[in-house]
VOPAGU-2260 file (C-alpha; in pm, 1 decimal, decimal comma):
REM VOPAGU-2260
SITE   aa  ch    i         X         Y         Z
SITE  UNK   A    0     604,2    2098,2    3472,6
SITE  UNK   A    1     335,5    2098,2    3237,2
SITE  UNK   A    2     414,0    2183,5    2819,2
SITE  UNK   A    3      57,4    2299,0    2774,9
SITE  UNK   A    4      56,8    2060,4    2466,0
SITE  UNK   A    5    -197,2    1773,2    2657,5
SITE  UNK   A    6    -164,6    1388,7    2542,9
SITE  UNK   A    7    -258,1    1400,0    2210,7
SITE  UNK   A    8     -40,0    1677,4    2069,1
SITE  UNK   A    9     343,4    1577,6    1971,3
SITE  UNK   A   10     501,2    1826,1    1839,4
SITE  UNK   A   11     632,3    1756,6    1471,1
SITE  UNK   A   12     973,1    1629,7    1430,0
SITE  UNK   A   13    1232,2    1737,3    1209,8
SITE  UNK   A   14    1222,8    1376,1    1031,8
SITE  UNK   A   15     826,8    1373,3     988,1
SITE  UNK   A   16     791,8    1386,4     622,4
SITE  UNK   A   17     492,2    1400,6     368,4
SITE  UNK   A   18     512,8    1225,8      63,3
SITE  UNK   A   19     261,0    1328,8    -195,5
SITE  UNK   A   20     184,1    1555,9    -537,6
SITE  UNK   A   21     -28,8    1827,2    -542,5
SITE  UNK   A   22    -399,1    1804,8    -584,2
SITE  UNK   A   23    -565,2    1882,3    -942,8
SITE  UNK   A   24    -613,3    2223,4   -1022,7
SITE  UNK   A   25    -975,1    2354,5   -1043,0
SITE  UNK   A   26    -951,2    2410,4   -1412,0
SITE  UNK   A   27    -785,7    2028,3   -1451,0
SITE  UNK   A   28   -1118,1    1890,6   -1272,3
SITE  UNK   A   29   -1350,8    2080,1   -1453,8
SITE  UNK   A   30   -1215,5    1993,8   -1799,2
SITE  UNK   A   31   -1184,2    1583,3   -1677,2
SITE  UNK   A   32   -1524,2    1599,8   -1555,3
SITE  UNK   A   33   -1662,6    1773,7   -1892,5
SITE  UNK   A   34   -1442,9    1535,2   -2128,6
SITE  UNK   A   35   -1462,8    1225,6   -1946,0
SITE  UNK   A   36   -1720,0    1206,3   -1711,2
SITE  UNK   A   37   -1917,8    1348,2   -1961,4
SITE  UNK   A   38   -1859,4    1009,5   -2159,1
SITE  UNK   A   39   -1872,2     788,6   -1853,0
SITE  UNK   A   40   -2246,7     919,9   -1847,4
SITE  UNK   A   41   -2344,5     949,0   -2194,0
SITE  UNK   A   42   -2209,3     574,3   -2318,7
SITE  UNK   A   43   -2302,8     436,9   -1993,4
SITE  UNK   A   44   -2624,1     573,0   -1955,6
SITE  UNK   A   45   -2670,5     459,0   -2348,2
SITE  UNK   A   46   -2537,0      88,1   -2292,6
SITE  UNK   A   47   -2819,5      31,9   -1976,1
SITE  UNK   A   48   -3077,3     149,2   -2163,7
SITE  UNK   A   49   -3012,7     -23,9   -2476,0
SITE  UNK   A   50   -2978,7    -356,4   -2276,1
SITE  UNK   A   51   -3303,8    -262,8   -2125,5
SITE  UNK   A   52   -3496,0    -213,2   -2374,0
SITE  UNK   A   53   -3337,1    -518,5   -2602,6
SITE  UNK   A   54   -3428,7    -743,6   -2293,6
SITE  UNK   A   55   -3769,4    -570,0   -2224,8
SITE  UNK   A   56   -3877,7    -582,7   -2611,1
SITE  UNK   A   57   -3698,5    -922,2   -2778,8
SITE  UNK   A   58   -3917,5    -940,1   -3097,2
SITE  UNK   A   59   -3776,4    -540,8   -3178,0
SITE  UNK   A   60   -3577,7    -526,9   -3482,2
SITE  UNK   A   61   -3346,3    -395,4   -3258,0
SITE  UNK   A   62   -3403,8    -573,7   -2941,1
SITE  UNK   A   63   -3337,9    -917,5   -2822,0
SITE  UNK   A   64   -2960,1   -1108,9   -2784,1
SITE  UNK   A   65   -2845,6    -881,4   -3079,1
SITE  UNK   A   66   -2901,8    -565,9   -2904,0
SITE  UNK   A   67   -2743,1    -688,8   -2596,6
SITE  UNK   A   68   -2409,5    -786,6   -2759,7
SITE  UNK   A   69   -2370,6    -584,2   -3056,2
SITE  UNK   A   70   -2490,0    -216,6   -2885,4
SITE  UNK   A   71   -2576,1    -279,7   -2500,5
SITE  UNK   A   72   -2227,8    -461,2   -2433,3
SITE  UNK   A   73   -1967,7    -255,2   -2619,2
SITE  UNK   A   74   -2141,2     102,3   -2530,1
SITE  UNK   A   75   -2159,7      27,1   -2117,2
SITE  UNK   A   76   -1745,9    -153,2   -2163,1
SITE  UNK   A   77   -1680,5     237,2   -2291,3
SITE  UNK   A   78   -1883,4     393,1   -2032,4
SITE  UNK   A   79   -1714,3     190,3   -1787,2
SITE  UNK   A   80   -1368,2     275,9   -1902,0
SITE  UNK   A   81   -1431,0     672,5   -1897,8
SITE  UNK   A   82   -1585,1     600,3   -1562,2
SITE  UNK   A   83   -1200,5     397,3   -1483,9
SITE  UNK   A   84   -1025,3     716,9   -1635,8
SITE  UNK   A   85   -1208,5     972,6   -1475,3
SITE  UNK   A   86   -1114,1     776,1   -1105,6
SITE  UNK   A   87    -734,9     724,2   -1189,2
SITE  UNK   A   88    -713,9    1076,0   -1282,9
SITE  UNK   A   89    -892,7    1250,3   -1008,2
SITE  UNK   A   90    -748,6     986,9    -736,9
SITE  UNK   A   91    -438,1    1052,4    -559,8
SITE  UNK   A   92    -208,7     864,8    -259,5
SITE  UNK   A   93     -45,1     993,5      36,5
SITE  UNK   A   94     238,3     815,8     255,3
SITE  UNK   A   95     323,6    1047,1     569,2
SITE  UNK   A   96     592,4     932,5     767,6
SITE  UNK   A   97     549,0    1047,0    1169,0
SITE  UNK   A   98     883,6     942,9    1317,2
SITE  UNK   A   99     711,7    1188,3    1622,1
SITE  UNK   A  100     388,1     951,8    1648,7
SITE  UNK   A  101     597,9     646,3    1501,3
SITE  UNK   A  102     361,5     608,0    1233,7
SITE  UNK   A  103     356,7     549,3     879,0
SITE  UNK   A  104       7,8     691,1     710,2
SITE  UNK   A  105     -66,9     567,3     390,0
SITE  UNK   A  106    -393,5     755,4     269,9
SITE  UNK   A  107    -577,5     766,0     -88,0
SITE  UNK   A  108    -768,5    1035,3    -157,3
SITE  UNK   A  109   -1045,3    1142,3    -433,2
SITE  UNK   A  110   -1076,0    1542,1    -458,9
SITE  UNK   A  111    -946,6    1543,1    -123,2
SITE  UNK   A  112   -1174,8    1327,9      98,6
SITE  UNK   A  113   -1041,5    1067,5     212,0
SITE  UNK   A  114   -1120,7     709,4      49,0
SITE  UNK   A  115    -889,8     438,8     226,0
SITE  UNK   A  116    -644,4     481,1     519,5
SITE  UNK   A  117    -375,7     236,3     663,2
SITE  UNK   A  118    -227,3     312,8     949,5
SITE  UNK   A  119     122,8     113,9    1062,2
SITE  UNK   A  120     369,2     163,7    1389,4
SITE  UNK   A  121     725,8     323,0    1195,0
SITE  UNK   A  122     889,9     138,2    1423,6
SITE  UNK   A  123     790,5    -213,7    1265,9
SITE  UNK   A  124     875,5    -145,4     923,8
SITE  UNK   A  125    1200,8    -381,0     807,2
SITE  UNK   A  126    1316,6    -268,5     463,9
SITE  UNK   A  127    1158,1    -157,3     119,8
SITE  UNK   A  128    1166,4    -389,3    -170,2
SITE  UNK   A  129    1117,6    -340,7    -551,0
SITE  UNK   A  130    1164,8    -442,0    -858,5
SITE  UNK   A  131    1429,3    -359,3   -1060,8
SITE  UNK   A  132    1308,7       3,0   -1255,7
SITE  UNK   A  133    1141,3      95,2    -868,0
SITE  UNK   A  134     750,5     107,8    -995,9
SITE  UNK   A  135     671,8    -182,0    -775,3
SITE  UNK   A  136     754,1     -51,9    -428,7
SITE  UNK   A  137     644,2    -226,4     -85,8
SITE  UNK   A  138     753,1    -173,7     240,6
SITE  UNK   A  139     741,7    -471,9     429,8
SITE  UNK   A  140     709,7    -511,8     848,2
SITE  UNK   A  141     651,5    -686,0    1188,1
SITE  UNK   A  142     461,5    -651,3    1428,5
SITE  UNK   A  143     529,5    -692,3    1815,9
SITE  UNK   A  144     257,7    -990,8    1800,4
SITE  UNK   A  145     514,8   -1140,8    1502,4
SITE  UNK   A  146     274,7   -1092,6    1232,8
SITE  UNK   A  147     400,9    -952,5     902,8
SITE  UNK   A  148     251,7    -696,6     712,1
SITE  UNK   A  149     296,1    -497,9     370,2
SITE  UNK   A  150     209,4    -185,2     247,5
SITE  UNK   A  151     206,3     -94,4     -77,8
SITE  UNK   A  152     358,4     236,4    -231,6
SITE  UNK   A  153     340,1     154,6    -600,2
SITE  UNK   A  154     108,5     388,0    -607,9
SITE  UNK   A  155     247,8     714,0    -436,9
SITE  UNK   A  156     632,4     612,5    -609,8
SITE  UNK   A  157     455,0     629,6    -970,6
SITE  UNK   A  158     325,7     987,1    -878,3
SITE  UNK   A  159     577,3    1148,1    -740,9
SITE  UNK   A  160     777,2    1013,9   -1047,6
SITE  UNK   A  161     538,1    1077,0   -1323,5
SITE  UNK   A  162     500,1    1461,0   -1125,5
SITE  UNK   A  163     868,9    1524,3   -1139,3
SITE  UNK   A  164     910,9    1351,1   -1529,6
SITE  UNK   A  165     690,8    1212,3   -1719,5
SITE  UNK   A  166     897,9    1116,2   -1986,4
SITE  UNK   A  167    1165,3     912,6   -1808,6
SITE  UNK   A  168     994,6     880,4   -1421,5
SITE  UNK   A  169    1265,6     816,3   -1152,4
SITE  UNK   A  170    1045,2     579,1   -1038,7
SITE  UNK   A  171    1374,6     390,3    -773,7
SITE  UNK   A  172    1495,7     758,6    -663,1
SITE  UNK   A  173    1143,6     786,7    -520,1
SITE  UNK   A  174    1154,5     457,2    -378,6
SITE  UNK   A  175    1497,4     513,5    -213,2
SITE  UNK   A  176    1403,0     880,5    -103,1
SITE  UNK   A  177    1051,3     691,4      86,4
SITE  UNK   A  178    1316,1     397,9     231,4
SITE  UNK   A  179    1539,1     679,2     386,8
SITE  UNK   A  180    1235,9     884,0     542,6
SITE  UNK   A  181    1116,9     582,1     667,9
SITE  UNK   A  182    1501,0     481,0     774,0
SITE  UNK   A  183    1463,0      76,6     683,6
SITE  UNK   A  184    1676,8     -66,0     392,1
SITE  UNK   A  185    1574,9     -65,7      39,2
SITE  UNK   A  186    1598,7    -397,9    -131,6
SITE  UNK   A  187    1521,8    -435,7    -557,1
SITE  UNK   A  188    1433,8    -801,3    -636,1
């Protein structure tokens, strides 16, 4: 008898879980992006065009190697730092865990579109390791073909930790509560 579901739908299981924080509020992005991408632009922008024009006019009081290193340099490390900041803050991870598909999805995000995606069969993951406060988490598997693989969850343990305290993140609760979703063992170093 036929579900009416066709091959592609599964319906959700009671074990499928989501691990992830909640997006940046509007008001959170508009303030980062005033503050900080504001400076990614402004000492950027600054450091090019002093570089520029210290390479394009060498006999300037201004210009030449001195330029370069003293203004050019320092300005475009700061613009590239706010530029750093502005990512990590904006930037979030994402590990589902489809026992109904036997999948684990690990995705990274940037104001919701999607940046990187790894997909790996649930069924081939072997145990969780990290080190000993939890930050470090990585779940390691095997493939049918015998090839061994890792994925990384430093990332998504850190912000469901940081999300829950900030102060004193439960950074190896996390990594135990993503070993038992996943049912594999979890391993510290």
């Amino acid at each position: 008898m036929d579900s009416g579901l066709g091959d592609d739908e599964v319906v959700p299981s009671k074990l499928d879980k989501d691990f992830s924080v909640d997006p940046p509020s509007v008001i959170a992005v508009i303030a980062v992006s005033l503050f900080v991408g504001s400076g990614t632009l402004m000492f950027g922008v600054a450091g090019i065009v002093t570089m520029l024009f210290s390479i394009t006019n060498p006999n300037h009081e201004d210009g030449g190697l001195v330029g370069v290193v003293c203004f050019g340099i320092p300005l475009s490390l700061v613009g590239l730092f706010c530029f750093l900041l502005y990512w990590a803050s904006l930037s979030r991870e994402r590990l589902r865990v489809q026992h109904s598909r036997d999948r684990l999805v690990f995705q990274a995000t940037i104001w919701g579109l999607g940046l990187f995606s790894q997909k790996r069969r649930l069924s081939e993951a072997v145990y969780l390791e990290t080190d000993k406060d939890g930050r470090n988490a990585i779940i390691y598997g095997r493939s049918s073909e015998g090839v061994e693989w890792e994925l990384d969850m430093s990332g998504v343990v850190t912000e469901l930790a940081d999300a829950e305290n900030p102060f004193n993140p439960p950074y190896q609760k996390w990594a135990r509560e993503i070993a038992k979703a996943v049912g594999i063992d979890f391993r510290m170093e």
